[in-house]
Structure formats: structure tokens, C-alpha cells
C-alpha positions as a Markdown table, in Angstrom:
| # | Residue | x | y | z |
|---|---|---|---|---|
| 1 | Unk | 9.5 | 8.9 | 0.2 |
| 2 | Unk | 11.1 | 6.9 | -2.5 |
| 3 | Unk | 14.6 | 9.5 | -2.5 |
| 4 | Unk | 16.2 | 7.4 | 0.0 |
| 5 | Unk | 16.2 | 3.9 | -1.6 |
| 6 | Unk | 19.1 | 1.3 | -0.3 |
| 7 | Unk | 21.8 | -0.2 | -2.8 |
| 8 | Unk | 22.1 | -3.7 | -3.0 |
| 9 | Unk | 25.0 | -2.8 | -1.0 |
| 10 | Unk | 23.2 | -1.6 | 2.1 |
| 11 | Unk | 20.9 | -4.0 | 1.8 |
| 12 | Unk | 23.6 | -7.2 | 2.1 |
| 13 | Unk | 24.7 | -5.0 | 5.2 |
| 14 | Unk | 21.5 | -4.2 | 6.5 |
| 15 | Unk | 20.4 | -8.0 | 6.2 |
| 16 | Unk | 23.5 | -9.2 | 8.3 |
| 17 | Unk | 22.4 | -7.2 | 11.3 |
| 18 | Unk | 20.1 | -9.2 | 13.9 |
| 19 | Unk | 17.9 | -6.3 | 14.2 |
| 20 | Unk | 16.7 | -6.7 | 10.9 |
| 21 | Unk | 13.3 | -8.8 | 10.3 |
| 22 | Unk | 13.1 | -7.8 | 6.4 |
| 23 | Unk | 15.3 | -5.4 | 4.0 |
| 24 | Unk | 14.3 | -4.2 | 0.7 |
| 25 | Unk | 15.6 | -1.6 | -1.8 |
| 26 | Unk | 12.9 | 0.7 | -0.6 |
| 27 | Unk | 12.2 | -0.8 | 3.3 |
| 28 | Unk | 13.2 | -2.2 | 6.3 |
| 29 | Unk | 11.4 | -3.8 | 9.0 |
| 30 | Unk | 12.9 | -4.1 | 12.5 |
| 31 | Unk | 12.3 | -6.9 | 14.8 |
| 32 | Unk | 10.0 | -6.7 | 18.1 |
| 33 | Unk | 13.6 | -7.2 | 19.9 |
| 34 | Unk | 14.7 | -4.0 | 18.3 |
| 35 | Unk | 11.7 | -2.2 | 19.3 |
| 36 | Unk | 11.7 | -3.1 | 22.8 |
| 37 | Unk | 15.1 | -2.2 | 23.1 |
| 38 | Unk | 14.9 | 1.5 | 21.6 |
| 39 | Unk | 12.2 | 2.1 | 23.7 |
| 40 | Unk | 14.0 | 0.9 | 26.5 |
| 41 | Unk | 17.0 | 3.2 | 25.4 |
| 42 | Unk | 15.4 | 6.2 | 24.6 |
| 43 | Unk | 13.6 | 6.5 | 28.1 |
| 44 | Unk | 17.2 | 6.2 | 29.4 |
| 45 | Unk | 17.4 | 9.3 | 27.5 |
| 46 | Unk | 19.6 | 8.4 | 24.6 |
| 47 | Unk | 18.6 | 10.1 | 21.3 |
| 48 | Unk | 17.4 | 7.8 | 17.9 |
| 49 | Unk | 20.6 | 8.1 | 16.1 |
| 50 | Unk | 22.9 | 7.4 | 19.0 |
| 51 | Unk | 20.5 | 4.1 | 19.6 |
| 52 | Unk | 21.0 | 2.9 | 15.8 |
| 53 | Unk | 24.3 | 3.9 | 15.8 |
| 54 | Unk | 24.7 | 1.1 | 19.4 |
| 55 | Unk | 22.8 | -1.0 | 18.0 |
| 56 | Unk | 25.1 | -1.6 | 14.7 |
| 57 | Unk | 22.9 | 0.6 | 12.1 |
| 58 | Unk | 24.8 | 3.0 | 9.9 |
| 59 | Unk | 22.7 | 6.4 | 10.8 |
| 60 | Unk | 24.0 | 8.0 | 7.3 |
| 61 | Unk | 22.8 | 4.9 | 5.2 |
| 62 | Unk | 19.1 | 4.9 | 6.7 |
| 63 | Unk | 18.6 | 8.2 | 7.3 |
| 64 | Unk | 17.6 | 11.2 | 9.4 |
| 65 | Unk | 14.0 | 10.8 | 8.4 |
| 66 | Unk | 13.8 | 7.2 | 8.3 |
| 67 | Unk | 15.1 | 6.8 | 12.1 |
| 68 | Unk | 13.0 | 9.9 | 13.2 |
| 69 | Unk | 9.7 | 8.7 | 11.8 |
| 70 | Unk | 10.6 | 5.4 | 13.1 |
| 71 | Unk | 11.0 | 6.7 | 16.5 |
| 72 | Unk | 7.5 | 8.2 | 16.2 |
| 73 | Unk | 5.5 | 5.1 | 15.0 |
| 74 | Unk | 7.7 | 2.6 | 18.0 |
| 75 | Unk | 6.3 | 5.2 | 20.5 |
| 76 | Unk | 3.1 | 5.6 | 19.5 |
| 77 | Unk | 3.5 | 1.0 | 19.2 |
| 78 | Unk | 4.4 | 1.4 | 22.6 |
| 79 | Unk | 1.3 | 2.8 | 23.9 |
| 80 | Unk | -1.0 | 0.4 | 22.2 |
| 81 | Unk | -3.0 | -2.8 | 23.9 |
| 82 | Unk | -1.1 | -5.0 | 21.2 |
| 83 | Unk | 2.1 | -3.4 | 21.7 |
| 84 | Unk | 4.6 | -4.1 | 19.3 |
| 85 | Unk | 3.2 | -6.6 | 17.4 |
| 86 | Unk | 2.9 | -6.2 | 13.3 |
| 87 | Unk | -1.2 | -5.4 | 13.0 |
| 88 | Unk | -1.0 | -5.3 | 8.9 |
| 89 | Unk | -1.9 | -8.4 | 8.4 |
| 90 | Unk | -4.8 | -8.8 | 10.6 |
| 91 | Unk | -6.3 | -5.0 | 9.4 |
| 92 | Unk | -5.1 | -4.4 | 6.5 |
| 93 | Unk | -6.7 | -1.4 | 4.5 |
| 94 | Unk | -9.8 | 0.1 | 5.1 |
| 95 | Unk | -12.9 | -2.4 | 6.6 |
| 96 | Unk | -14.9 | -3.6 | 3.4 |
| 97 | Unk | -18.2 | -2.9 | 5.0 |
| 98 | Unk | -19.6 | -0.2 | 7.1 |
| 99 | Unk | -22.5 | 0.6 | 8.8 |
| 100 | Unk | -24.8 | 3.0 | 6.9 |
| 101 | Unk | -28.1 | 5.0 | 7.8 |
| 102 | Unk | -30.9 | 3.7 | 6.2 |
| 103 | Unk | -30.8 | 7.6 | 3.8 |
| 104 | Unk | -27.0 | 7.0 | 3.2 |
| 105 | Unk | -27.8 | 3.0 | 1.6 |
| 106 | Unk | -30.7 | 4.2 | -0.3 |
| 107 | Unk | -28.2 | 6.9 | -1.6 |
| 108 | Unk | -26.0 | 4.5 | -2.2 |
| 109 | Unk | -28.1 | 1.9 | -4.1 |
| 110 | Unk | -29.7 | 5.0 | -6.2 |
| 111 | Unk | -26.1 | 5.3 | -7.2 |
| 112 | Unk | -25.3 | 1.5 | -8.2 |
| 113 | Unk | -28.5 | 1.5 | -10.1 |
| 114 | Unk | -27.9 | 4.8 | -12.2 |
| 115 | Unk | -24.2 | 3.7 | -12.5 |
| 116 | Unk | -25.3 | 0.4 | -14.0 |
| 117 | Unk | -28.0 | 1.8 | -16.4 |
| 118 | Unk | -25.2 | 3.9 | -17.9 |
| 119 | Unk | -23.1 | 0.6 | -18.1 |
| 120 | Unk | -25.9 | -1.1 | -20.0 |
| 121 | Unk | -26.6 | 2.2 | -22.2 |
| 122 | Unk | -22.8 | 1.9 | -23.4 |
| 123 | Unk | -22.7 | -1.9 | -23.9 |
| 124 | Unk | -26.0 | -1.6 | -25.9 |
| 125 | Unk | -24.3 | 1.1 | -28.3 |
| 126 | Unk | -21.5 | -0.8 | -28.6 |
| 127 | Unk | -23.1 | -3.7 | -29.6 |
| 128 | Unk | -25.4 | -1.8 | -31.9 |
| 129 | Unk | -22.1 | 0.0 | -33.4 |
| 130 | Unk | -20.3 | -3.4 | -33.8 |
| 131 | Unk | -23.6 | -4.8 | -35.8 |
| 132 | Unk | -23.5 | -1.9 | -38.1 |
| 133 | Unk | -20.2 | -2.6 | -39.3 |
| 134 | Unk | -20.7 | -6.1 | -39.4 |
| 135 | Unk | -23.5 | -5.3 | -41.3 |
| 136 | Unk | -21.7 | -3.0 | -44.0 |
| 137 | Unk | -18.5 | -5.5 | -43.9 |
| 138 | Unk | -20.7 | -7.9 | -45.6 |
| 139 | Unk | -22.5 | -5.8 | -48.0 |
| 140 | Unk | -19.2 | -4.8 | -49.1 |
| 141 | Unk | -17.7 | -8.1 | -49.5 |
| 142 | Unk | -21.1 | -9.1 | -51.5 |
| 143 | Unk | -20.6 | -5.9 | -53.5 |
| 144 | Unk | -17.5 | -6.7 | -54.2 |
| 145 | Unk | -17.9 | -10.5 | -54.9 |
| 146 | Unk | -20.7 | -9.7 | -57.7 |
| 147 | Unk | -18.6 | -7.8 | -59.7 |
């Protein structure tokens, strides 16, 4: 993606239609209305385009690919418990904790503790580096100063 962004244009047009939730340069969300509705459609047996077309969208400005996939993801909506609801805010990303085998959390401790010696190693060479010149900034100022 990211070929097929909307003018500002489209996006003024794409706004005024009822259908439309939310419109950006590089989005658009439909509304639950809209979803119901193609699904309802396209059992009748009318194609994706011909229902955007119906339904006030301007097939050329949105896109083959954008109307096909949408198709896809309302069908596969339609078959779910929550149906047509918007899920992303509820679940979004992957779940922050899993559960683990008792070898995989070992593993995985092992890992945090090697990881975090390294970080200590680095901070400690750093800070050992940053004393040095310190050090040598001051002899050279003192240098300096005597004669």
C-alpha cells in the first residue's frame, strides 16, 4: 500500500458521503451501516464495484484493490460472533503476556540476565572512558596553567 493515497480533493468528497465513519489521505473507514448493506447486496449477487458505485463511491478514486480487499475483510466480519463491530480498540496488537513452559521462561530469564550483564559491561566502560578524559582534561588544563 501507500500508491493509492487520496487528494485532499477526494477526501472533501469522500467525507460528504454518509457511508463514511473516517477519511484520511491514506484511509477510509466505512460505517457498520455500510457494512451491513454490502453484505446484504452482494448475496443479492451484485459485484463490489457495482455496490460502491450504488452506494455514491467513485470506484476509480478508491480503487480496485481497496474495494476488493474490503470485500474480503466485511465477509470474513460477517462471519464473526462480534460481527461488524470495530475489534481494534479492544485487541489491539499482540497480547503483552503469554503463557510460557517452565524451559521456555528459564530460557527467557537466562536471556534478560546475559542481556543486562552486557548492558552493565558497556555502561561501566563508558563511565571508565568518560573518567579518563576527565582525568587528562585536567592534567592538561594544570599543564597548561603552570606555564
Amino acid at each position: 500500500m501507500g500508491v493509492n493515497y487520496f487528494t485532499n480533493e477526494q477526501v472533501d468528497e469522500l467525507r460528504c458521503n454518509p457511508y463514511v465513519d473516517n477519511v484520511s489521505t491514506k484511509a477510509i473507514t466505512y460505517s457498520e451501516e455500510f457494512k451491513r448493506h454490502f453484505i446484504e447486496e452482494n448475496q443479492y449477487g451484485k459485484l463490489p464495484t457495482q455496490i460502491f458505485r450504488e452506494a455514491g463511491f467513485n470506484p476509480k478514486v478508491l480503487g480496485k484493490m481497496r474495494i476488493n480487499n474490503f470485500a474480503r475483510r466485511v465477509r470474513k466480519m460477517n462471519e464473526r460472533v462480534e460481527g461488524f463491530t470495530d475489534l481494534r480498540s479492544e485487541s489491539s496488537g499482540r497480547p503483552r503476556t503469554k503463557e510460557r513452559t517452565i524451559e521456555a521462561e528459564n530460557a527467557y530469564l537466562r536471556h534478560q540476565v546475559a542481556l543486562q550483564k552486557q548492558q552493565i559491561d558497556v555502561l561501566k566502560k563508558t563511565n571508565s572512558i568518560n573518567r579518563k578524559a576527565a582525568k587528562d582534561s585536567h592534567k592538561k588544563n594544570s599543564n597548561s596553567s603552570k606555564q
